[in-house]
Structures are given as structure tokens and as C-alpha cells.
C-alpha positions as CSV (number, residue, x, y, z in Angstrom):
1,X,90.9,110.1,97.1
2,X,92.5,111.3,100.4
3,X,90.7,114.6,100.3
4,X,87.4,112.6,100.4
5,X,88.2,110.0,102.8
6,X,89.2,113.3,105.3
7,X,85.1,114.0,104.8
8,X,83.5,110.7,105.8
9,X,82.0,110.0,108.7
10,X,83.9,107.5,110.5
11,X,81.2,104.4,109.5
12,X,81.4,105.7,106.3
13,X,85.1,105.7,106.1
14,X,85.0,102.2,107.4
15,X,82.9,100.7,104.5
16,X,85.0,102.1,101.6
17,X,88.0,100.7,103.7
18,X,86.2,97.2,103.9
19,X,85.7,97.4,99.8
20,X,89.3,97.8,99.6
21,X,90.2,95.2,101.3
22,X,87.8,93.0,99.6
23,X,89.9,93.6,96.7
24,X,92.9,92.6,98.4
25,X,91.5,89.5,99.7
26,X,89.9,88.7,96.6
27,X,91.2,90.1,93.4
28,X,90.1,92.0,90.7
29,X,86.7,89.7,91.2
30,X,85.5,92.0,93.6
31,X,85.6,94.9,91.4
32,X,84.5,96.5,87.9
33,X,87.0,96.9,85.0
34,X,85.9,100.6,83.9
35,X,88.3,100.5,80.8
36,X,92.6,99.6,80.3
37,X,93.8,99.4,83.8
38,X,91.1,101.2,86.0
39,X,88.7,99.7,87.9
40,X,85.8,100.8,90.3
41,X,84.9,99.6,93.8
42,X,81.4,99.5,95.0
43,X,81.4,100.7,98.5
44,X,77.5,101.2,100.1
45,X,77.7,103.4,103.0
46,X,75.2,104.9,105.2
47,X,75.3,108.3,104.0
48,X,75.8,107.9,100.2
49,X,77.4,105.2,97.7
50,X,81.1,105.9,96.9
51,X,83.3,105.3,94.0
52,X,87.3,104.4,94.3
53,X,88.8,104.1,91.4
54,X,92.3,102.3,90.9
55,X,95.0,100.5,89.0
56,X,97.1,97.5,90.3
57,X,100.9,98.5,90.6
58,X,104.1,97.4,92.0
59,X,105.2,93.5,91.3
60,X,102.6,91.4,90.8
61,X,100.3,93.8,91.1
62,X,100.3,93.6,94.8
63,X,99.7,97.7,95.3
64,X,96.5,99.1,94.6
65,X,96.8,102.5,93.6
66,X,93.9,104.8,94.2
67,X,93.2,107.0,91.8
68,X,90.2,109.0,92.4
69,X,86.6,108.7,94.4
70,X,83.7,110.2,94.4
71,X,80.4,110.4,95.4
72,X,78.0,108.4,92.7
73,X,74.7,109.7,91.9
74,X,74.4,108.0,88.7
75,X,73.6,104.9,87.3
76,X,76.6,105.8,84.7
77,X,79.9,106.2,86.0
78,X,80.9,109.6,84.5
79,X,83.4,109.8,81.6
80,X,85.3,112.7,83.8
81,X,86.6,110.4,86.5
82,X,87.5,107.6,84.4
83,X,89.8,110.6,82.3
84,X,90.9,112.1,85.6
85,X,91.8,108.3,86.5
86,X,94.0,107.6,83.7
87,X,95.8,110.8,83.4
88,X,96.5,110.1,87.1
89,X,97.9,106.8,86.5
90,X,100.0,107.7,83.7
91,X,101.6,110.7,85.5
92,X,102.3,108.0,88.2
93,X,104.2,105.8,86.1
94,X,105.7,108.3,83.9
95,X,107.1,110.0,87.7
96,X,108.1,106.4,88.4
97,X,110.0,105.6,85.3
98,X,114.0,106.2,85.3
99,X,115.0,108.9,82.3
């Protein structure tokens, strides 16, 4: 997610940021369940519509944890970033969890 972030212009940087904090402010309400724990923002820029996907985490589910994001070009989001999603989140947690 960082890698594309680093690529957006800055007004396009700022409206993914907005949809995030949407999220924050609002809850899950603001956001699609994709499937289990992942869920996909909406974020409209300028330039292109963008795609974060990301899991709540921490107590209370106060962290969100961004996953992955990509540029959508499709009605459909594709069944590759949901996978690459929850891979990522389970090596987080498994990293996370004591031995």
C-alpha cells in the first residue's frame, strides 16, 4: 500500500487519506466487507479510482491495517488482491502471535 501512496499525486494522495479517515470516523459503515475480515475503501480521485484494502486490528479494533491497494479498473474487485489481502493479514498475525 505504501509503494502506491509514494506514486500519487499529492490531491490524489489526499483523497485516499480522507477515505481512511472516513472509516475511522465512521466505522465499518463507510466501507465494503470483501469476504472474513477484509474490507475495501472507495476512494475517487482525480486521476483514477483506488482500492485499500484492510482488516481492523489491535483492541477493539481501533488499528486499521492496510493490506493492499490498487488501482481499480473493474467493476469486479479481482480475486488476486482479495488472496494477496488475506495472506497478508494472516502473516501479520501469525508474526504477532507469541510461540
Amino acid at each position: 500500500m505504501k509503494e502506491l501512496i509514494a506514486t500519487l499525486s499529492d490531491a490524489d494522495a489526499a483523497e485516499l487519506a480522507a477515505t481512511m479517515l472516513d472509516v475511522r470516523e465512521n466505522g465499518l459503515v463507510a466501507a465494503r466487507h470483501l469476504r472474513g475480515e477484509i474490507y475495501e475503501l472507495r476512494a475517487e480521485a482525480t486521476s483514477a479510482s483506488y482500492r485499500p484494502l484492510f482488516a481492523e486490528e489491535g483492541s477493539e479494533g481501533r488499528m486499521l491495517l492496510g493490506l493492499h491497494a490498487f488501482s481499480k479498473k473493474t467493476q469486479r474487485t479481482p480475486a488476486q488482491a482479495i488472496e494477496l489481502a488475506a495472506r497478508r493479514l494472516a502473516d501479520w498475525r501469525r508474526r504477532g502471535s507469541p510461540s
